[in-house]
C-alpha positions in Angstrom: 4.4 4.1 -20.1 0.9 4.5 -21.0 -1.7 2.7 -18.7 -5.4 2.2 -18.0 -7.3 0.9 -15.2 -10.8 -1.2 -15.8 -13.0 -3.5 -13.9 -14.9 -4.0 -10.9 -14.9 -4.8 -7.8 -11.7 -6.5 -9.1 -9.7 -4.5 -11.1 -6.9 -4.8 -13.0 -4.4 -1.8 -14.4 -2.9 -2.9 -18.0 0.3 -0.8 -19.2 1.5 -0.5 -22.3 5.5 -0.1 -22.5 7.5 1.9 -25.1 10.7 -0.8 -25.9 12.4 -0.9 -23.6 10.6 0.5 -20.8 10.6 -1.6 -17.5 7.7 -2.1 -14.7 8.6 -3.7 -11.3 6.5 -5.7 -9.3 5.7 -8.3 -6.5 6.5 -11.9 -6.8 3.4 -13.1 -8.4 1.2 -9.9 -9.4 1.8 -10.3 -13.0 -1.5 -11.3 -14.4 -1.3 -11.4 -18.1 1.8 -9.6 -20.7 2.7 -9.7 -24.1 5.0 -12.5 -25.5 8.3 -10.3 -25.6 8.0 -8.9 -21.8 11.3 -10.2 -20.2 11.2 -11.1 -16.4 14.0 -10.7 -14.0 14.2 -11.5 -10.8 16.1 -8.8 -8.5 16.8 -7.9 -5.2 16.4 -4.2 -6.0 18.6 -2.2 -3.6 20.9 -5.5 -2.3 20.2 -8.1 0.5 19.3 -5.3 3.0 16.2 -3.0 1.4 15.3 -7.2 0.5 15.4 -7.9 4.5 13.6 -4.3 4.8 10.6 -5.0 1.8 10.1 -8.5 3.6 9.8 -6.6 6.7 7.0 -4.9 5.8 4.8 -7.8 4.3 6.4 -8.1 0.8 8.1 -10.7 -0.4 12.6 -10.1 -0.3 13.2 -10.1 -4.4 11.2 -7.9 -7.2 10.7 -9.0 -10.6 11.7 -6.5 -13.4 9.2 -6.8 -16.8 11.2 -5.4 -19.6 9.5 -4.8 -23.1 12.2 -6.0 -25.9 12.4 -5.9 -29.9 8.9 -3.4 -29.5 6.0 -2.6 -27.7 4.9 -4.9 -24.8 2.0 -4.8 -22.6 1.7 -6.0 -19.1 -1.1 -6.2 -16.4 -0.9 -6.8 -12.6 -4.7 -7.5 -11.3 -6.0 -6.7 -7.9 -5.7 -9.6 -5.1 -9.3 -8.4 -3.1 -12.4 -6.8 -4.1 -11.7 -2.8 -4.1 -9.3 -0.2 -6.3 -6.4 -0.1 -7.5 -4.8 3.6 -7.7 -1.8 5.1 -9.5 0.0 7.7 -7.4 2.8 9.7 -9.0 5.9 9.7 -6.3 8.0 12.7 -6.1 11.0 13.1 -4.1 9.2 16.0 -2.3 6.3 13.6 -2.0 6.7 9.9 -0.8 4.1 8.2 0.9 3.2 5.8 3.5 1.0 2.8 2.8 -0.7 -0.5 4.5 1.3 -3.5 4.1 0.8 -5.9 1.2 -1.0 -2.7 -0.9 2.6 -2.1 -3.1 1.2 -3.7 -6.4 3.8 -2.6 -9.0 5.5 0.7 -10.3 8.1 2.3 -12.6 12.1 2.3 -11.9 12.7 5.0 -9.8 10.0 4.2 -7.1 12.1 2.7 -4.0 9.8 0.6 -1.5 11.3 0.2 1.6 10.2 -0.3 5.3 8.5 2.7 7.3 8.7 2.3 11.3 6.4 4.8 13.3 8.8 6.6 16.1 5.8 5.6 19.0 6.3 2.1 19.6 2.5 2.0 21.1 1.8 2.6 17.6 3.3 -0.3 16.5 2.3 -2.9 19.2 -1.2 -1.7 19.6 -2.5 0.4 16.7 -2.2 -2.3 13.8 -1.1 0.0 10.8 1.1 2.7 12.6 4.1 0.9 13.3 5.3 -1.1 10.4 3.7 -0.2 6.9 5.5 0.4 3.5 7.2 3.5 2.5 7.1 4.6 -1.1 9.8 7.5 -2.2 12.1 8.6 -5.2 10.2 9.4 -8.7 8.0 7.4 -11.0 4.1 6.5 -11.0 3.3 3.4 -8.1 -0.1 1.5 -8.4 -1.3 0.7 -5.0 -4.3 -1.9 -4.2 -7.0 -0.3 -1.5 -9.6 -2.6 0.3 -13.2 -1.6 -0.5 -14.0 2.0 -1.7 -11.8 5.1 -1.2 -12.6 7.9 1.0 -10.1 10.6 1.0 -9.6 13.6 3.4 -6.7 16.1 3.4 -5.9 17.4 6.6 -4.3 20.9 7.8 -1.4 21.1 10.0 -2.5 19.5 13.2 -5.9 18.3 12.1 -6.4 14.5 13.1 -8.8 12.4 12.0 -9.6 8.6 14.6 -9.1 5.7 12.5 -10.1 1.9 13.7 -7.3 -0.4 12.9 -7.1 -1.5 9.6 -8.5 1.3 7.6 -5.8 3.2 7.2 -4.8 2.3 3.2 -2.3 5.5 2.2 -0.9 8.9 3.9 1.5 11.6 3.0 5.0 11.4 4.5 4.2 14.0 6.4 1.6 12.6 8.4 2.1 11.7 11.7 0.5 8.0 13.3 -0.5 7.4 16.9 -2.9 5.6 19.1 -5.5 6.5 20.9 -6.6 4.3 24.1 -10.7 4.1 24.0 -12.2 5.7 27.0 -13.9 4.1 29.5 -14.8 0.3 31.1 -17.7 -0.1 29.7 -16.8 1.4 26.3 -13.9 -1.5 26.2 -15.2 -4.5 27.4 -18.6 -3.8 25.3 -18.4 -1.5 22.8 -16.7 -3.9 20.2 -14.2 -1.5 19.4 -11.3 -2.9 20.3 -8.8 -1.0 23.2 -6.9 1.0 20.8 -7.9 3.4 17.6 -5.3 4.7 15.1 -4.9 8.6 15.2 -3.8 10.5 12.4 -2.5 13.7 12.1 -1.9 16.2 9.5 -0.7 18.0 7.5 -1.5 15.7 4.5 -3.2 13.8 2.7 -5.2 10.4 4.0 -7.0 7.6 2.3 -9.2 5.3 4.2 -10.6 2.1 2.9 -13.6 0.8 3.6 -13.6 -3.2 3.3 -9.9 -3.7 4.8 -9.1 -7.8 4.8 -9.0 -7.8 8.6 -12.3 -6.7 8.8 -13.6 -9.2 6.1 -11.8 -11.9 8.0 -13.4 -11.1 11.6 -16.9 -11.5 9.6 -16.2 -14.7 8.3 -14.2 -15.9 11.3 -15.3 -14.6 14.5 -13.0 -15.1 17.2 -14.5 -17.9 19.9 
């Protein structure tokens, strides 16, 4: 699979298939393909990694794009202004990501459900306790909000993260909250009462337009 990503602020990665070669995807991120693609619609994994991918903001069945009788080309376009990446999974190297940023990817990438251990994570740090996780082997193109900034960080190194910005981590990351100091800092700081904290080792990306953001502009709470 041969593939190129172009256009801006909303981009679009078109792949070009050998026959026969297969790309998997959300319901409803195909954006344009050859004539003599064939779709299939698939639970990937049985009924339970479907319960586990609609867990973590995706929707229960996949659709497989086959190329047949040559050639094909497909393309799966990004949903929000930003980039789309292509990250090539290992099984020594899956990856945690921000829910809804699985765009599509080659068989052998298995998405599933990643829970964070803390539950304070979970209930108050937005992105730490339910995201997506991305393992096995194969190349996974991932939508990021905004611009990319990207930090690799040593073995204990932690970076503070306000909820939402979070896009991708290594597997070996850790994910925790962080309770903002101080009276004043939380009833007027506009902060929020909790930030994510990451810790490494491993590699982070951090967006910088995430949707939650962009919705609190446009719709300020009352």
């Amino acid at each position: 699979m041969q593939y190129r990503i172009q256009g801006t602020p909303m981009p679009v990665v078109i792949c070009e298939l050998a026959p026969n070669e297969q790309m998997i995807t959300e319901r409803g991120s195909m954006s344009w393909m050859s004539p003599n693609m064939k779709m299939e619609t698939t639970s990937n994994g049985g009924l339970g990694k479907a319960f586990g991918r609609a867990f973590a903001g995706e929707a229960m069945f996949q659709n497989r794009y086959t190329a047949q009788g040559g050639p094909g080309m497909i393309a799966f376009a990004s949903s929000f202004p930003g980039e789309i990446r292509a990250i090539q999974i290992t099984p020594d190297r899956p990856i945690i990501v921000q829910k809804r940023a699985f765009l599509a990817c080659t068989p052998g990438v298995e998405l599933s459900v990643y829970f964070q251990k803390k539950l304070g994570a979970g209930f108050f740090g937005g992105e730490g306790f339910i995201m997506q996780r991305l393992s096995g082997s194969g190349i996974a193109f991932i939508e990021i909000d905004g611009s990319v900034v990207e930090y690799d960080l040593h073995p204990g190194q932690q970076m503070v993260i306000d909820t939402g910005y979070l896009a991708m981590m290594d597997a070996t990351c850790q994910v925790n909250v962080q309770t903002v100091s101080g009276v004043k800092n939380v009833l007027f700081g506009g902060e929020g009462l909790f930030n994510t904290v990451v810790t490494g080792p491993g590699k982070i990306l951090l967006q910088t337009m995430p949707i939650s953001a962009v919705a609190g502009v446009i719709a300020p709470g009352k």
